[in-house]
ROROVEX-337220 format. One record per atom (N, C-alpha, C, O): x negated, y, z. Coordinates in nm, 3 decimals, decimal comma. Atoms other than C-alpha are relative to their C-alpha. Layout:
! ROROVEX-337220
<u = X	v = Y	w = Z>
...
! end
This chain:
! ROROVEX-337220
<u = -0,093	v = 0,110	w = -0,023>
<u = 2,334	v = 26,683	w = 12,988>
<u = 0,018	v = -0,087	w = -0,122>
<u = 0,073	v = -0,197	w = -0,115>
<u = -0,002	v = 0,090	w = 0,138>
<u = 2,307	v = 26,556	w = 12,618>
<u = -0,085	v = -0,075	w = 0,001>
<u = -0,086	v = -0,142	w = -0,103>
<u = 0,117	v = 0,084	w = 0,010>
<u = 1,996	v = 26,360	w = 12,707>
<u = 0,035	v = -0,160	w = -0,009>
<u = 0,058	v = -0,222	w = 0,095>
<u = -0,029	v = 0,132	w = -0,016>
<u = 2,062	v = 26,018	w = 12,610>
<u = -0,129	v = -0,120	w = 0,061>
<u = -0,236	v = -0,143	w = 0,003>
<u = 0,147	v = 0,079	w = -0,101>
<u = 1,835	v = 25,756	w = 12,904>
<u = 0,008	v = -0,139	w = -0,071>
<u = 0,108	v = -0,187	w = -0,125>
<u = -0,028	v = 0,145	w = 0,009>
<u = 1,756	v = 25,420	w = 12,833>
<u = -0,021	v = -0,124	w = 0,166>
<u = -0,112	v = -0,172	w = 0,234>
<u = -0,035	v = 0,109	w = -0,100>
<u = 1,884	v = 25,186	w = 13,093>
<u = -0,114	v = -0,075	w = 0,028>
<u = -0,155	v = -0,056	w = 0,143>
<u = 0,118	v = 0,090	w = -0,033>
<u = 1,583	v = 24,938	w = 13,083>
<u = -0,084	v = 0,125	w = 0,031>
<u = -0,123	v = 0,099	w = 0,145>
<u = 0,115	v = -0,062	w = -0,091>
<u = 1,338	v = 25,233	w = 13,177>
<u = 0,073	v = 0,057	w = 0,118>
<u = 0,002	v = 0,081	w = 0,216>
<u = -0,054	v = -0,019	w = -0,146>
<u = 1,591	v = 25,335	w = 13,450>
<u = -0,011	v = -0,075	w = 0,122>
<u = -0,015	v = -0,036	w = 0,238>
<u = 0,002	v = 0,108	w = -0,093>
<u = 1,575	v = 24,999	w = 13,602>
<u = -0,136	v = 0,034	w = 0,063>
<u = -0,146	v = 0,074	w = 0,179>
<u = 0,116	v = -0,006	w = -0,050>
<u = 1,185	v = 25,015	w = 13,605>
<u = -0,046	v = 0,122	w = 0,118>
<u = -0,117	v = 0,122	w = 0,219>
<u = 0,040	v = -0,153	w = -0,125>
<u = 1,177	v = 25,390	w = 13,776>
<u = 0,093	v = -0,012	w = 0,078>
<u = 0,133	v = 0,101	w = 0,106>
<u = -0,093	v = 0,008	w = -0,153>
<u = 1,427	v = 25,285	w = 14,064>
<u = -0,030	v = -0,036	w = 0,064>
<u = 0,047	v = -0,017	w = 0,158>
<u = 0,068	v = 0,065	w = -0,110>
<u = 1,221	v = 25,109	w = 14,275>
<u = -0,020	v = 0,110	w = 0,109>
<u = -0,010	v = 0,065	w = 0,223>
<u = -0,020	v = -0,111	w = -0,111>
<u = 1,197	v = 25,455	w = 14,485>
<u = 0,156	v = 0,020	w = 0,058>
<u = 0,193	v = 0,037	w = 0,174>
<u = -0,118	v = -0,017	w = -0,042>
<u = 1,553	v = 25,483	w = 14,456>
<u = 0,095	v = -0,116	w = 0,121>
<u = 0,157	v = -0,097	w = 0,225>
<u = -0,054	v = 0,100	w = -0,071>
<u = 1,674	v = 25,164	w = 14,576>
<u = -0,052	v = -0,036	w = 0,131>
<u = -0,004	v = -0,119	w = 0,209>
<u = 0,070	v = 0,045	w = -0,148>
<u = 1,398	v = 25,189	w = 14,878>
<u = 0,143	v = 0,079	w = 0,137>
<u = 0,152	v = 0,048	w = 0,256>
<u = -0,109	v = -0,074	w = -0,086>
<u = 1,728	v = 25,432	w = 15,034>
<u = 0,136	v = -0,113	w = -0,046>
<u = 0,191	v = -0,203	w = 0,017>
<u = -0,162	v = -0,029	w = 0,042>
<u = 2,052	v = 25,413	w = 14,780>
<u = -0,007	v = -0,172	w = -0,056>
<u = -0,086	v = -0,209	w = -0,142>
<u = -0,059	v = 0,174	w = 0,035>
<u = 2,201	v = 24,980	w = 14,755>
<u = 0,040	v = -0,026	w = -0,109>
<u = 0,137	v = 0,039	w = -0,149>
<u = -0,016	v = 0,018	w = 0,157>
<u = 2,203	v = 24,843	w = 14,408>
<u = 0,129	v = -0,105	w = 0,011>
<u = 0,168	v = -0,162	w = -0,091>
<u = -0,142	v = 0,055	w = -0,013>
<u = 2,533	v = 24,660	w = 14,549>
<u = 0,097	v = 0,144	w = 0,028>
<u = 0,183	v = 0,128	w = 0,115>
<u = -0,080	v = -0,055	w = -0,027>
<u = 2,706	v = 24,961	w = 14,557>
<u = 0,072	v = 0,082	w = 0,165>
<u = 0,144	v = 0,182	w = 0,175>
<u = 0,021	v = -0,028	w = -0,134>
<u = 2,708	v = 24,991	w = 14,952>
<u = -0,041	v = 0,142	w = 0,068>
<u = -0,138	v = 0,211	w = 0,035>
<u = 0,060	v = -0,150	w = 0,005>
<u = 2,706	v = 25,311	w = 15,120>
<u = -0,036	v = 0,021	w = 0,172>
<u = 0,031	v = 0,107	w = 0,229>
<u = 0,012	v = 0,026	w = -0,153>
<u = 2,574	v = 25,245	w = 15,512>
<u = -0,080	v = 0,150	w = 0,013>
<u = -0,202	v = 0,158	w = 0,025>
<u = 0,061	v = -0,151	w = -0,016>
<u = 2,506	v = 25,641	w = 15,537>
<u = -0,042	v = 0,052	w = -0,090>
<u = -0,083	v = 0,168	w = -0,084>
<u = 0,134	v = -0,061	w = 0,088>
<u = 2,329	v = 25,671	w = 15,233>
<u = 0,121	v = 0,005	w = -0,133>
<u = 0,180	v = -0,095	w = -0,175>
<u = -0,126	v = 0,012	w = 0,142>
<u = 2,593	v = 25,789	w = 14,911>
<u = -0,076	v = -0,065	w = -0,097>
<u = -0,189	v = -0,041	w = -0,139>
<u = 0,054	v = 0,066	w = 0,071>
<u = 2,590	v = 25,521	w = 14,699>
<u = -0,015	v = 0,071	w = -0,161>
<u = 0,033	v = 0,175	w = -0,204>
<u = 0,005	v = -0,066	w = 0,165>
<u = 2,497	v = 25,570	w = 14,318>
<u = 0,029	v = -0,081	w = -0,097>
<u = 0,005	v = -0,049	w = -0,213>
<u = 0,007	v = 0,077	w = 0,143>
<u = 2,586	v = 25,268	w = 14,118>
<u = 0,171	v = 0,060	w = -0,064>
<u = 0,269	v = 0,115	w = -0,014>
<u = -0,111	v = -0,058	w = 0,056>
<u = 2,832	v = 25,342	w = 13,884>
<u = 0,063	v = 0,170	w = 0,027>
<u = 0,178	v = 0,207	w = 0,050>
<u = 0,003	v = -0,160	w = 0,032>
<u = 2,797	v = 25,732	w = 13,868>
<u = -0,007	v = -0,020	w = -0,146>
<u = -0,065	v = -0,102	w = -0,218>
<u = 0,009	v = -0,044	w = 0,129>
<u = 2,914	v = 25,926	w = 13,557>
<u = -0,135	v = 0,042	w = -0,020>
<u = -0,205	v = 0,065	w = 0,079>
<u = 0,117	v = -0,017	w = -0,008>
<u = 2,601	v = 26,001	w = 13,388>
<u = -0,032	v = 0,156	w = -0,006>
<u = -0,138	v = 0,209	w = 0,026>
<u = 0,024	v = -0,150	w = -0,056>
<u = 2,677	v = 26,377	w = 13,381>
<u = 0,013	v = 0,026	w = 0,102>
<u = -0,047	v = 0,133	w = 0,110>
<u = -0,008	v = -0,073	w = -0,107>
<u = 2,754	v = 26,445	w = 13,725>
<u = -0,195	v = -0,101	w = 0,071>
<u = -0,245	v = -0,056	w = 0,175>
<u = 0,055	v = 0,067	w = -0,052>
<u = 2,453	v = 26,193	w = 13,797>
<u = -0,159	v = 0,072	w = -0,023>
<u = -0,261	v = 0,072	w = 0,046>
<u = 0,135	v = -0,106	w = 0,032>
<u = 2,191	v = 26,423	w = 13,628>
<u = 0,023	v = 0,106	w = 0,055>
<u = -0,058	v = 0,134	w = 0,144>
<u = -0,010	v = -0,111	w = -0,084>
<u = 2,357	v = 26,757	w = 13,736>
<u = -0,065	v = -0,033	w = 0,169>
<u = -0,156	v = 0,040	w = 0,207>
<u = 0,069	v = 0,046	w = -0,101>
<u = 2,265	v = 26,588	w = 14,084>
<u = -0,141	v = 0,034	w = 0,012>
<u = -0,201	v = 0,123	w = 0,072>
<u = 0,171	v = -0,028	w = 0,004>
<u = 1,920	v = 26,557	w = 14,020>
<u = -0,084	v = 0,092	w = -0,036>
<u = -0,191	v = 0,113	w = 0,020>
<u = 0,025	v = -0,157	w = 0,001>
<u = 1,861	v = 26,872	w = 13,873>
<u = 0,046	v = 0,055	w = 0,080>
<u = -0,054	v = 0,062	w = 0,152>
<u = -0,011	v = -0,093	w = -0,096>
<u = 2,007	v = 27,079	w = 14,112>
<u = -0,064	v = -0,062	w = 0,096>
<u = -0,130	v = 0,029	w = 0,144>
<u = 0,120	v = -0,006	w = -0,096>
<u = 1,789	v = 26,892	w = 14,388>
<u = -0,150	v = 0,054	w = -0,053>
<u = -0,237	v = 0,119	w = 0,004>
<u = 0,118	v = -0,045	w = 0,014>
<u = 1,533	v = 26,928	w = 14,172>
<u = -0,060	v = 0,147	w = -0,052>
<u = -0,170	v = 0,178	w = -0,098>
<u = 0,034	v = -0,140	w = 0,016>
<u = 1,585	v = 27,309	w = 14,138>
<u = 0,031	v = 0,074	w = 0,109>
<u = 0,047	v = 0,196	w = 0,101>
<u = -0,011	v = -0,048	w = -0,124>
<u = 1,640	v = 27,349	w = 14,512>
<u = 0,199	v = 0,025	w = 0,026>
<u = 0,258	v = 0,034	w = 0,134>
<u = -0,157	v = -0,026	w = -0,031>
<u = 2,041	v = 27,404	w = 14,461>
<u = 0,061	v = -0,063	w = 0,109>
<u = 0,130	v = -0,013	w = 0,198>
<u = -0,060	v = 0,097	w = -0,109>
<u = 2,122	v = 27,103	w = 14,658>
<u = -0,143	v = -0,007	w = 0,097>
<u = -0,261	v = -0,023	w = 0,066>
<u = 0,081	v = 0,025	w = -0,140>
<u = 1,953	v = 27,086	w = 14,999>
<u = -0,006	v = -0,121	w = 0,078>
<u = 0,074	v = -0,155	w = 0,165>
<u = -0,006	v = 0,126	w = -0,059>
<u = 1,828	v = 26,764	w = 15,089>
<u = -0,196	v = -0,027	w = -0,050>
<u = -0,233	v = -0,033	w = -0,167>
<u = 0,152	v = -0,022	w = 0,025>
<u = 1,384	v = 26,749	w = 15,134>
<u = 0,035	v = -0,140	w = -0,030>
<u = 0,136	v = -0,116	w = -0,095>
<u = 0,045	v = 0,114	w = 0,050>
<u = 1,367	v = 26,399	w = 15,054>
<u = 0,071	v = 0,000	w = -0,116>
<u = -0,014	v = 0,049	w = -0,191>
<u = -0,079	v = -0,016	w = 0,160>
<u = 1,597	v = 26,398	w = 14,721>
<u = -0,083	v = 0,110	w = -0,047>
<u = -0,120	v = 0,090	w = -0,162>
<u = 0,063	v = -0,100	w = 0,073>
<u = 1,399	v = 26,744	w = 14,663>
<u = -0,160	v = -0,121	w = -0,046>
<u = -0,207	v = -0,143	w = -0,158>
<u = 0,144	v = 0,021	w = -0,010>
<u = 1,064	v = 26,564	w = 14,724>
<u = 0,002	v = -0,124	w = -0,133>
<u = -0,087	v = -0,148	w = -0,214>
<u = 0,017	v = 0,104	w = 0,127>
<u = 1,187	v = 26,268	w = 14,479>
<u = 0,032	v = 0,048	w = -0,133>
<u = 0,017	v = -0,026	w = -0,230>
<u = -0,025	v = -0,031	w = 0,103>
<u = 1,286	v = 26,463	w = 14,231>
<u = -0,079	v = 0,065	w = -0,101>
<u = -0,078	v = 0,061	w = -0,224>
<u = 0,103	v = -0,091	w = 0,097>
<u = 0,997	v = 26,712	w = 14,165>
<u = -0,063	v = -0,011	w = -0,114>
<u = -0,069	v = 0,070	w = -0,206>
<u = 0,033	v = 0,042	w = 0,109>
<u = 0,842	v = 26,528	w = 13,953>
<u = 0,044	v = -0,074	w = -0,167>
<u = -0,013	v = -0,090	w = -0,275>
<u = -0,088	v = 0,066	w = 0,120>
<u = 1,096	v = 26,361	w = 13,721>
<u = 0,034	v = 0,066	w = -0,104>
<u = 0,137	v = 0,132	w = -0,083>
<u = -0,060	v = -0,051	w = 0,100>
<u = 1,135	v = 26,491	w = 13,384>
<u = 0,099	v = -0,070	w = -0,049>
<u = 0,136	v = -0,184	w = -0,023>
<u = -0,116	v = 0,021	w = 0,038>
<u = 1,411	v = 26,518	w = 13,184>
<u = 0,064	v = -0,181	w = -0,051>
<u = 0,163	v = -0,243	w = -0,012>
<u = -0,021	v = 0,162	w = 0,015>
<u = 1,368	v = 26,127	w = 12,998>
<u = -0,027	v = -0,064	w = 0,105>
<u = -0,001	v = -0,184	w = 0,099>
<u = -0,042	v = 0,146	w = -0,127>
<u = 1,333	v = 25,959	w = 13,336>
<u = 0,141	v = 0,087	w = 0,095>
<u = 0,196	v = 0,010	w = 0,174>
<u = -0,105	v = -0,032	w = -0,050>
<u = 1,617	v = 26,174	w = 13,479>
<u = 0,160	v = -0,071	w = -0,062>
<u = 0,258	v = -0,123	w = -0,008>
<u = -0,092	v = 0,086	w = 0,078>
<u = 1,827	v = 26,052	w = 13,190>
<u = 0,006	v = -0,152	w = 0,030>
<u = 0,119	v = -0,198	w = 0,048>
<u = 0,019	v = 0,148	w = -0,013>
<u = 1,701	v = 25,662	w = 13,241>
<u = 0,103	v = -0,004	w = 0,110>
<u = 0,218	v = -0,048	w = 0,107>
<u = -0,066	v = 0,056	w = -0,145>
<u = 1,802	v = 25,660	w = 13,596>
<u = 0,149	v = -0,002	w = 0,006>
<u = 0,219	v = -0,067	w = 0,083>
<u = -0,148	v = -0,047	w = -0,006>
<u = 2,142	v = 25,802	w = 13,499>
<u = 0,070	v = -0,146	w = -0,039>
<u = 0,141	v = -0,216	w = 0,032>
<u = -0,037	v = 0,110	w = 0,045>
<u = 2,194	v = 25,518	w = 13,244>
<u = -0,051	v = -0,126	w = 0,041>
<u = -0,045	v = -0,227	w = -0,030>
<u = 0,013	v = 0,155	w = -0,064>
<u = 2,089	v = 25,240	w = 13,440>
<u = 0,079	v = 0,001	w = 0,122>
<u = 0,147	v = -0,098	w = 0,147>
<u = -0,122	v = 0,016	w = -0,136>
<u = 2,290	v = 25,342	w = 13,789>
<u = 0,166	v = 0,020	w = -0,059>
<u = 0,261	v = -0,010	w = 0,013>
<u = -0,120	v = -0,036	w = 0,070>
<u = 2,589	v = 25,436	w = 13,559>
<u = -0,005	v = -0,142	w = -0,058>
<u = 0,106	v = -0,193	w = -0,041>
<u = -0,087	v = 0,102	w = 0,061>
<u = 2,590	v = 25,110	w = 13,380>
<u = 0,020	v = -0,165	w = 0,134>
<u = 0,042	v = -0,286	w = 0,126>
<u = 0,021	v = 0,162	w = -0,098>
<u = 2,565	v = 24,882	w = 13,716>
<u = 0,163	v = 0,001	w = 0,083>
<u = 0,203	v = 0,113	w = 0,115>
<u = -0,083	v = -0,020	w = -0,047>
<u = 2,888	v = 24,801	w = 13,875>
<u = 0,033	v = -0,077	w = 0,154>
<u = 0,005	v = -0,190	w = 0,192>
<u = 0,012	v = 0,050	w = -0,167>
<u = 2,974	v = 24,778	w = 14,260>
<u = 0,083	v = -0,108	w = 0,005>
<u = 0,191	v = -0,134	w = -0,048>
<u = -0,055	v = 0,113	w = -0,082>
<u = 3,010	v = 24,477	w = 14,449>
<u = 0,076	v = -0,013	w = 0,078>
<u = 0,097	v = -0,124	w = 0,126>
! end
């Protein structure tokens, strides 16, 4: 959870994210993510991506993400604020 992300490579690796979760903040079924703390926003993604949380598509996006793009994504949906 000490991993500090950089925001500009978060932006670039969200293009998967934003194909679900609304970069306005919007949550039409899908929990939104802008403006997540950035610790509960990684715990998230690690525990999908260690099977804790049960959800195959969040598992399936996560597998691959190491720790510096886990961090990015944190600090770029954490610094965007809803509409």
């Amino acid at each position: 959870l000490a991993i500090q992300g950089d925001p500009e490579y978060g932006e670039y690796l969200s293009s998967e994210c934003v194909s679900c979760h609304q970069t306005d903040g919007t949550a039409d079924g899908i929990p939104s993510i802008v403006g997540w703390p950035k610790e509960p926003f990684i715990r998230a993604l690690f525990e999908y991506k260690t099977n804790v949380r049960n959800h195959q598509v969040m598992q399936n996006m996560t597998l691959n993400l190491g720790n510096e793009e886990i961090a990015a994504l944190a600090a770029y949906f954490g610094s965007l604020d809803p509409q």
